[in-house]
N, C-alpha and C positions, 0 to 999 in steps of 0.2 A: 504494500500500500504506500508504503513510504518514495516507493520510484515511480508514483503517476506524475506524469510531469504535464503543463497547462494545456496540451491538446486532448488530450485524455482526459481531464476534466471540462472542459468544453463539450467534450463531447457526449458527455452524461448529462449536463443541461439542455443541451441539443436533443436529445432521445428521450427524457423529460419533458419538455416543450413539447415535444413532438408528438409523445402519449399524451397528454393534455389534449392539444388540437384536436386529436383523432379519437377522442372519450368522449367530448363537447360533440364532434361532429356526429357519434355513434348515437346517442342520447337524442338529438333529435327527430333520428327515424325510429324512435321508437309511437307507439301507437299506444299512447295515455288513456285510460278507461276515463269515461263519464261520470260522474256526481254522483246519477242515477247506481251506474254499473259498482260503483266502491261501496255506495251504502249498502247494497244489495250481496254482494263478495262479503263483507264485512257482517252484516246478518247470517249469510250462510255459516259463516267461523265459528262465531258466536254461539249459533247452535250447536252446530257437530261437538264444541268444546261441553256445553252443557251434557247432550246424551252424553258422548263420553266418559264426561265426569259421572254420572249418574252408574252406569255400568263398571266402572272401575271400584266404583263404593261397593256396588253390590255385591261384587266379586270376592273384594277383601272381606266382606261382614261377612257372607258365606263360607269364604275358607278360614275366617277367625275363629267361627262358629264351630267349624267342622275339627277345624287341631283343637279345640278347646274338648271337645265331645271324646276325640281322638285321649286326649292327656286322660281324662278324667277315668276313662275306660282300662287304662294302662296302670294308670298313677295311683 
């Protein structure tokens, strides 16, 4: 590191710069969703997160239930 001498660092600004330019330019062919389409994405989340949630609960209290039934049996 110590032997990059100034065209070499030049040049790392240059290629910097230059992903820059071409991230800006990328970004605006992108196709932005609607107001409509985000609140609508953003509800679908929303949910999926709730059921989810709701099944992952159930899942744990049943197998809580179940190693506890299991111990009791044993123990």
């Amino acid at each position: 590191m110590a032997g990059m001498d100034a065209s070499n660092k030049q040049s790392v600004a240059v290629k910097g710069k230059r992903f820059l330019k071409e991230t800006k330019s990328e970004l605006k062919k992108v196709t932005w969703p609607t107001k409509e389409q985000l609140i609508h994405n953003t509800g679908v989340v929303i949910v999926f997160i709730i059921v989810f949630t709701i099944i992952l609960s159930l899942l744990d209290f049943g197998f809580q239930e179940l190693f506890s039934w299991f111990t009791n049996i044993l123990g």
